[in-house]
C-alpha positions in Angstrom: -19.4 216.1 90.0 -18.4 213.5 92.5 -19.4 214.4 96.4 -16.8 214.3 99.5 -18.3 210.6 100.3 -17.8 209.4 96.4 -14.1 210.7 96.8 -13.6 208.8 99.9 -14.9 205.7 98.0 -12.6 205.9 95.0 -9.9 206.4 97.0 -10.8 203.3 99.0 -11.3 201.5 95.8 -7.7 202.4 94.5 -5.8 201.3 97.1 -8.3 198.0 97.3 -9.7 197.0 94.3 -11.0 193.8 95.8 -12.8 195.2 98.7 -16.2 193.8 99.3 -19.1 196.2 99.0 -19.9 195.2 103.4 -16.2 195.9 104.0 -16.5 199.5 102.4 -19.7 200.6 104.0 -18.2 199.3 107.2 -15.0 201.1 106.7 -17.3 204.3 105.4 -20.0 203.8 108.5 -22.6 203.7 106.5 -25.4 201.5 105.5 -25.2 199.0 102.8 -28.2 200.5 101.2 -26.7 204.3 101.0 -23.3 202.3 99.7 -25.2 200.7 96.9 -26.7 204.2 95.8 -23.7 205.6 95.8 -22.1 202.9 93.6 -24.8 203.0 91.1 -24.4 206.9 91.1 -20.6 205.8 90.1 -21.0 203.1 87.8 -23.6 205.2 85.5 -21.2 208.6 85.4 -18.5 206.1 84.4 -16.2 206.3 87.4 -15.8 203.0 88.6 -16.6 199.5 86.6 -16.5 195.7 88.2 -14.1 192.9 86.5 -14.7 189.3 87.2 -17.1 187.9 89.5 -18.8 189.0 92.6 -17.0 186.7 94.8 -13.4 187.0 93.3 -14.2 190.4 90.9 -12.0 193.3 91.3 -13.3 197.5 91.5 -11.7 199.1 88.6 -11.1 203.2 88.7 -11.4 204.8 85.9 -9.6 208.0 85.4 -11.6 210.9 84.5 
């Protein structure tokens, strides 16, 4: 079960697979701490993956 603030962050993610993690939890208004939990939260139920490298990587969606 994703939450209203996962939602938001997939959504995010679709339209810009390259965002930076800062750039989402500024967009989001939240702390970068609270936006790493939540991405971990993602990654382990299998929602979202990471290509390529930090710098240059892209977000990948997966559909569920």
């Amino acid at each position: 079960p994703v939450n209203e603030r996962q939602q938001t962050i997939l959504s995010i993610m679709k339209q810009n697979p390259s965002i930076t993690r800062e750039d989402l939890a500024n967009k989001l208004g939240i702390s970068l701490a609270t936006l790493k939990r939540e991405l971990t939260s993602l990654r382990k139920e299998g929602y979202i993956t990471r290509s390529g490298s930090d710098k240059n990587g892209q977000w990948i969606v997966v559909s569920k």
